[in-house]
C-alpha positions as CSV (number, residue, x, y, z in Angstrom):
1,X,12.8,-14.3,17.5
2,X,9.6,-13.3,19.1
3,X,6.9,-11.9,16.6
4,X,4.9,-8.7,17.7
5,X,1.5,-10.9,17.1
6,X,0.0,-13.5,18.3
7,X,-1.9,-16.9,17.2
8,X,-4.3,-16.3,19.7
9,X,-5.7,-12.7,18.4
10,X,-5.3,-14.1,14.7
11,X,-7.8,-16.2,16.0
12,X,-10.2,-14.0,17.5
13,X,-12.6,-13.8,14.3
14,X,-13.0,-16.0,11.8
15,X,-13.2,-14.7,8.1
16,X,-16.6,-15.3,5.4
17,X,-18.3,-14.3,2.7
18,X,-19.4,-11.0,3.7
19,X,-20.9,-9.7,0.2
20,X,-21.4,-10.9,-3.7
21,X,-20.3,-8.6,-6.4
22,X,-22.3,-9.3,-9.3
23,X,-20.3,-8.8,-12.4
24,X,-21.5,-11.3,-15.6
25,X,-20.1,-11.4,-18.8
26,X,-17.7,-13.8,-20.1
27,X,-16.2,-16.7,-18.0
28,X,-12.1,-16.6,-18.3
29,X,-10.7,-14.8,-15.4
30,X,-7.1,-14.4,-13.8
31,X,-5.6,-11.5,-11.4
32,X,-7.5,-9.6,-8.7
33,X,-5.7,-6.0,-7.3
34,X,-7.1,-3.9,-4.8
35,X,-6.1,0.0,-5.2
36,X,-6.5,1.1,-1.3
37,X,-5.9,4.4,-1.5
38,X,-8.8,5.3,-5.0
39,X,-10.4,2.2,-3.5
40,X,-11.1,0.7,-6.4
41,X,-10.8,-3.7,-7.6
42,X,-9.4,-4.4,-10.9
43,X,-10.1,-8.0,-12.1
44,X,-8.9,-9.8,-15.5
45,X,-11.9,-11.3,-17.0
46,X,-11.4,-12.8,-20.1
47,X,-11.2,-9.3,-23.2
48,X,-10.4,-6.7,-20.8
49,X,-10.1,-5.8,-17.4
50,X,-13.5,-5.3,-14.9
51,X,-12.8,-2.1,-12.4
52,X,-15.3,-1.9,-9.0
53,X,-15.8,0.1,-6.3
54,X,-14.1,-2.5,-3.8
55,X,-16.5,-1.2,-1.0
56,X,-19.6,-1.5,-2.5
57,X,-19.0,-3.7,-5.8
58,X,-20.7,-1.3,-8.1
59,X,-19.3,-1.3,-11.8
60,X,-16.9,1.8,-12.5
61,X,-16.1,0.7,-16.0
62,X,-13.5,-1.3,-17.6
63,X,-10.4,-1.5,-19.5
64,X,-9.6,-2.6,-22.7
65,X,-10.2,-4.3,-25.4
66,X,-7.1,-6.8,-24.5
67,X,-6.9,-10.5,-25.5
68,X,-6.1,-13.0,-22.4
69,X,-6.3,-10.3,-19.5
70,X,-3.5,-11.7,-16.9
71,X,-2.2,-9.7,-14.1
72,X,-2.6,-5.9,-13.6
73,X,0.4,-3.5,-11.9
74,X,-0.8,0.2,-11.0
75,X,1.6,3.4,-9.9
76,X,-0.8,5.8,-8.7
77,X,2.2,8.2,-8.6
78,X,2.3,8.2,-12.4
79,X,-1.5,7.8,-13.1
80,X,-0.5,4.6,-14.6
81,X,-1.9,1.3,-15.0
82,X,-0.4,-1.9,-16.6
83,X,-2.1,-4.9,-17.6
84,X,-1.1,-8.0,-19.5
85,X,-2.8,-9.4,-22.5
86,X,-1.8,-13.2,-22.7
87,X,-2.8,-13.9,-26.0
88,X,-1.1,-11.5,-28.1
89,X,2.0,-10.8,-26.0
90,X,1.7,-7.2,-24.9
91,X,0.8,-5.2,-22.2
92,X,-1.4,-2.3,-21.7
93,X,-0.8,1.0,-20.3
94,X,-3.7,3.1,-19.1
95,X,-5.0,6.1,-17.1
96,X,-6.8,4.8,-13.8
97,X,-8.9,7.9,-13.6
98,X,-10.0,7.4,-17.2
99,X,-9.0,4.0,-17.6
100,X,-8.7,5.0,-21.1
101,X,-6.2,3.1,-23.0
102,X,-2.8,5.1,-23.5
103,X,-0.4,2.4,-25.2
104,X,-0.2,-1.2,-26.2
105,X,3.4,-2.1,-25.3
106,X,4.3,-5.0,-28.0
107,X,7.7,-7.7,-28.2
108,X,6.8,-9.5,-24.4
109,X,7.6,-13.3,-24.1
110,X,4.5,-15.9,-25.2
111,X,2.0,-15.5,-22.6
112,X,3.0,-12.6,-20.2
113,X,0.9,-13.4,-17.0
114,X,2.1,-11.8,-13.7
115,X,2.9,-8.5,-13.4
116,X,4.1,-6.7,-10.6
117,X,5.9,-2.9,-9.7
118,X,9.1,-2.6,-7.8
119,X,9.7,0.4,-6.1
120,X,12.8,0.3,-5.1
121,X,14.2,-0.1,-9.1
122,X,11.0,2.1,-10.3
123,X,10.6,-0.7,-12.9
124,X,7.9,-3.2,-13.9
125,X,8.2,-6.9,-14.4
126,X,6.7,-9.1,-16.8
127,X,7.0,-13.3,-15.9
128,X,6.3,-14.5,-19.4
129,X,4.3,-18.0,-18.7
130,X,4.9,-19.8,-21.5
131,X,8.2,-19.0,-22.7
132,X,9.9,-17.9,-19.5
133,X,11.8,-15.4,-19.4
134,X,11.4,-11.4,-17.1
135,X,10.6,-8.8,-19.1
136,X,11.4,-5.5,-17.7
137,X,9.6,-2.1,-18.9
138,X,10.6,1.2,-17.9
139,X,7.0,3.0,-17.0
140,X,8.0,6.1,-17.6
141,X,8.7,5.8,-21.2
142,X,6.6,2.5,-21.2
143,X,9.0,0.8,-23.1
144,X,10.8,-2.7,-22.7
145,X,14.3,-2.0,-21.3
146,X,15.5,-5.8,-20.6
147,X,14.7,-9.4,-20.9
148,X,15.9,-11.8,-18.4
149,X,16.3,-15.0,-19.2
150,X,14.7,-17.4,-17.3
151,X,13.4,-21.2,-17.8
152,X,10.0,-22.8,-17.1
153,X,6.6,-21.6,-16.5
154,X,6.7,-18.1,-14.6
155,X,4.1,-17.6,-12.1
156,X,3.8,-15.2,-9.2
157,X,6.6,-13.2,-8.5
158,X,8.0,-10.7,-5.4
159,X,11.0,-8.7,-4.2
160,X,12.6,-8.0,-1.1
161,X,13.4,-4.1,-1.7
162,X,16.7,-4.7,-1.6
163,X,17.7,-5.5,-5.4
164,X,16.2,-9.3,-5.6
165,X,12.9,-10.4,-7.2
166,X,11.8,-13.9,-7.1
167,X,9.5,-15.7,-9.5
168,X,8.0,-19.0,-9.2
169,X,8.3,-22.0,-11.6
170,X,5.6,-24.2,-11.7
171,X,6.4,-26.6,-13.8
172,X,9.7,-27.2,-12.2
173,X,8.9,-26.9,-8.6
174,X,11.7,-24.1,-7.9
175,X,12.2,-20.9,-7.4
176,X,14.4,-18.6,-9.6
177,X,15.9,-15.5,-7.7
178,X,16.8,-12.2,-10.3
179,X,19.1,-9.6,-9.2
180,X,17.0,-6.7,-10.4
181,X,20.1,-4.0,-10.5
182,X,22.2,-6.3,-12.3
183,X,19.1,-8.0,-14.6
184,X,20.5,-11.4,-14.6
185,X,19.5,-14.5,-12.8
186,X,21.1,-15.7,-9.5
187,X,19.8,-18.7,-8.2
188,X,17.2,-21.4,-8.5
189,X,15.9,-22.8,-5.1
190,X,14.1,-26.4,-5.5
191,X,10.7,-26.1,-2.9
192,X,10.3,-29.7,-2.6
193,X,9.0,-31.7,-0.8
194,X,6.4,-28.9,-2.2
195,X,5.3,-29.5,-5.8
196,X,4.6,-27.0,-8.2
197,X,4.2,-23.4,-7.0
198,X,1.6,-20.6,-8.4
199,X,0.9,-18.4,-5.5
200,X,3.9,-16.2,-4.0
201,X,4.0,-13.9,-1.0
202,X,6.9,-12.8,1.1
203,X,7.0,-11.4,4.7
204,X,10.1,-9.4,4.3
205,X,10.6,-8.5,7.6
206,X,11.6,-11.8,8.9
207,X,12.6,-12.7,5.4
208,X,10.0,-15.4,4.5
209,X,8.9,-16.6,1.2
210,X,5.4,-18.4,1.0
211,X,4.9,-20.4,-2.4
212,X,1.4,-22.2,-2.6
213,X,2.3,-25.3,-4.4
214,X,0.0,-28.0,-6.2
215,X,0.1,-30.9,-3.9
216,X,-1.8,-29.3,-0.8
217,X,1.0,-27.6,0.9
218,X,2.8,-24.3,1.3
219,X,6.6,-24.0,1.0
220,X,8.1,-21.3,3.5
221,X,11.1,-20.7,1.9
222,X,14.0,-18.6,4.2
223,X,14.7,-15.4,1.0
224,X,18.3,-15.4,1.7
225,X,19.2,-18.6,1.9
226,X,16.7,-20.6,-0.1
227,X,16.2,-23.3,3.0
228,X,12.5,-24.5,2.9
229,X,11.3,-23.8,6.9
230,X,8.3,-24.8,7.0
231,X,6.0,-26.6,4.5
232,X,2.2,-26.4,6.3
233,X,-1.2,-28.0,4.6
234,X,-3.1,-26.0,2.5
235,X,-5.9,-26.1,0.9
236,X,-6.7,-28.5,-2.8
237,X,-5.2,-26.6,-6.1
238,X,-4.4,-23.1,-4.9
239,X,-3.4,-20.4,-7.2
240,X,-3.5,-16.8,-5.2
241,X,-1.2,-16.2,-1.9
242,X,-1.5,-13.2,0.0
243,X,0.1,-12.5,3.5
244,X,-0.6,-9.6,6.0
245,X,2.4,-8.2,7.8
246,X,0.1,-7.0,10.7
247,X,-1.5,-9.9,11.6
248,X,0.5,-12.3,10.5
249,X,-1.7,-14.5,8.1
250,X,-1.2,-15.9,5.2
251,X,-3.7,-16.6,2.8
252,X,-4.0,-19.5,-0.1
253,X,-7.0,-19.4,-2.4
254,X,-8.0,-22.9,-3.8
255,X,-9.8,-23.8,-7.0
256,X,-11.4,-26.3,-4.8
257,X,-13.7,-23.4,-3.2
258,X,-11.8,-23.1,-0.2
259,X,-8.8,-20.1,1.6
260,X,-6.6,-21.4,3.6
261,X,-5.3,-19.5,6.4
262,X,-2.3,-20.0,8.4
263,X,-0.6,-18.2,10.9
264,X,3.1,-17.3,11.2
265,X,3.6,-18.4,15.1
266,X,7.1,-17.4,14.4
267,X,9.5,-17.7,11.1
268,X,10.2,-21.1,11.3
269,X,6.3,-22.1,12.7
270,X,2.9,-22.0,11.4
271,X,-0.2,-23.1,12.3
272,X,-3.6,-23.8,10.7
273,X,-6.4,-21.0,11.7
274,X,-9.5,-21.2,9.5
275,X,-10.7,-23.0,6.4
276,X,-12.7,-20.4,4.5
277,X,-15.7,-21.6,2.4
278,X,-15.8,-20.0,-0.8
279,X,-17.2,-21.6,-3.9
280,X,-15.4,-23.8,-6.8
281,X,-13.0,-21.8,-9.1
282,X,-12.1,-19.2,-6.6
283,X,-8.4,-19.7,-7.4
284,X,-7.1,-16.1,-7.6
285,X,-6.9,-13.7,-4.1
286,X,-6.5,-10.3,-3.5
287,X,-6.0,-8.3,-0.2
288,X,-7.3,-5.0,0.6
289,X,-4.3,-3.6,3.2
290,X,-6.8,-0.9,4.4
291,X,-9.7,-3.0,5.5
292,X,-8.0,-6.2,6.0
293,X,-10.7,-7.9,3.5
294,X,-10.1,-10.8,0.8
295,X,-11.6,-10.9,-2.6
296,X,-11.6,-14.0,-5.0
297,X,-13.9,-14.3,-8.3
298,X,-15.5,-17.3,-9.9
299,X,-19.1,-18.2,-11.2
300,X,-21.4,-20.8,-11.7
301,X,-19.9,-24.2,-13.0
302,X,-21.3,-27.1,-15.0
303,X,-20.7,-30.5,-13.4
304,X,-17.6,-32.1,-14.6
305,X,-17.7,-34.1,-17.8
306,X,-16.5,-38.0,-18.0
307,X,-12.5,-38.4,-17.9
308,X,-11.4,-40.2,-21.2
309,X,-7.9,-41.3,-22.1
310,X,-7.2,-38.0,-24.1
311,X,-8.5,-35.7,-21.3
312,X,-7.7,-37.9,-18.2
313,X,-9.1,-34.7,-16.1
314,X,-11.6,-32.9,-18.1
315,X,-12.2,-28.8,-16.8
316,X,-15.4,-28.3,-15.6
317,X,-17.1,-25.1,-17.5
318,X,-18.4,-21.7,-16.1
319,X,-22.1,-21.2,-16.7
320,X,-21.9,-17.7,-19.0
321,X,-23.1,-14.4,-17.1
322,X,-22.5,-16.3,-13.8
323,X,-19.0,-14.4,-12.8
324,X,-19.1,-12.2,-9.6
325,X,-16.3,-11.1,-6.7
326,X,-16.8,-12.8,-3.4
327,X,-15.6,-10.0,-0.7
328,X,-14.3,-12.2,3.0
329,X,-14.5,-10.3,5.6
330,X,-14.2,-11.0,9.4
């Protein structure tokens, strides 16, 4: 199979940091999502959701309050939003033009973290982190309509568009495949020699699964089959994953300050491109399908304190009032 891109014109410009959005505040942060059409960033910083003008950074205003903001789904079809609150188990539904808050759906799974909208069942999906477990909410009526049982800790999640979502498991290096007409799981694909597994994208054209897993590679996983392809380098303790069809990239952001980018030579091939210099804690990614651009977030972080035997691997703390967007550009 001959792709309709090339490595040579994915390399033709490399990517940077093109702008700082300044944003400030508090220092917990998850999910970023680009709305390309309102053009408009929504990022999950720590009691409610942060909502820029993706082009120029300026503040447009926020949602919330939530406690533990997550992941963040939007239907611009329904002038509806969707964001998950970690630390009290619910999700909130709001107006994107308002972004007032319309309902607080209660009853999700401990921790609901990623969030995502499939179009082809109209439904959204929940991955629960801590308890496992997909819960499924009709947007219409913004009410929970299924849960689907699942084990481990849920991380990102995709579909095909074609009746199967998959969801990775961190903590069990595998990833669990739902048939979303039939709400039931299907199968559970190990990733190893890949470890872990946070980041997911899929290039469903050639039927490609990319999971960013913990111990500095990628797992191309085939999305019929379950066969690991291809397992590339990427960057130190990534957490975002983003892949553009047109080009042919695919994108890891790493805690370690770094984005990987690879290039899809063909299904089964991939080769390294660029190592993008961020800045340390840039672990979450979002890509803007209309300009082509990247945005991370992060701050200003202390040094890291001494290990000890109870915290072997101490986190390193975000200076407060430090948190801003990074825009990468070409």
């Amino acid at each position: 199979m001959v792709l309709v891109f090339g490595a040579a014109s994915a390399r033709a410009a490399d990517y940077q940091v093109v702008a700082h959005y300044p944003v400030g505040g508090e220092t917990g942060y998850d999910y970023l999502r680009v709305d390309p059409v309102a053009r408009r960033l929504y990022i999950a910083h720590g009691s409610q959701i942060e909502v820029l003008d993706v082009d120029t950074g300026i503040k447009i205003g926020r949602v919330g309050p939530t406690k533990g903001a997550h992941g963040i789904a939007l239907i611009p079809a329904l002038n509806r939003g969707f964001a998950t609150s970690g630390s009290n188990r619910t999700v909130l539904v709001f107006d994107p033009k308002t972004l007032e808050v319309v309902k607080v759906i209660n009853g999700l799974g401990v921790k609901p973290d990623a969030i995502e909208y499939d179009e082809e069942t109209k439904r959204i999906y929940v991955a629960n982190g801590t308890s496992g477990g997909i819960s499924v909410i009709d947007p219409q009526s913004a009410q929970i309509v299924a849960t689907i049982a699942l084990p481990g800790k849920l991380e990102g999640l995709v579909f095909d568009g074609k009746g199967r979502l998959f969801v990775n498991t961190e903590d069990k290096s595998m990833v669990q495949v739902v048939d979303t007409h039939a709400l039931k799981s299907v199968a559970s694909w190990a990733i190893a020699p890949v470890e872990g597994g946070t980041g997911l994208a899929i290039d469903r054209e050639h039927h490609r699964l990319f999971v960013a897993g913990g111990n500095n590679l990628l797992a191309v996983v085939d999305s019929d089959s379950g066969a690991i392809v291809a397992t590339p380098a990427i960057g130190e303790d990534p957490d975002g994953d983003a892949f553009d069809p047109a080009s042919g990239l695919i994108f890891t952001s790493n805690v370690a300050g770094t984005i990987s980018v690879l290039h899809e030579d063909a299904p089964d091939k991939y080769s390294a491109v660029q190592t993008v210099t961020t800045a340390y804690g840039a672990r979450t990614i979002a890509w803007d399908q209309k300009t082509g651009r990247l945005f991370v977030c992060t701050g200003q972080f202390e040094p890291a304190p001494k290990p000890t035997a109870d915290v072997p691997e101490p986190r390193r703390k975000m200076t407060p009032g430090t948190f801003e967007v990074l825009a990468i550009g070409r």
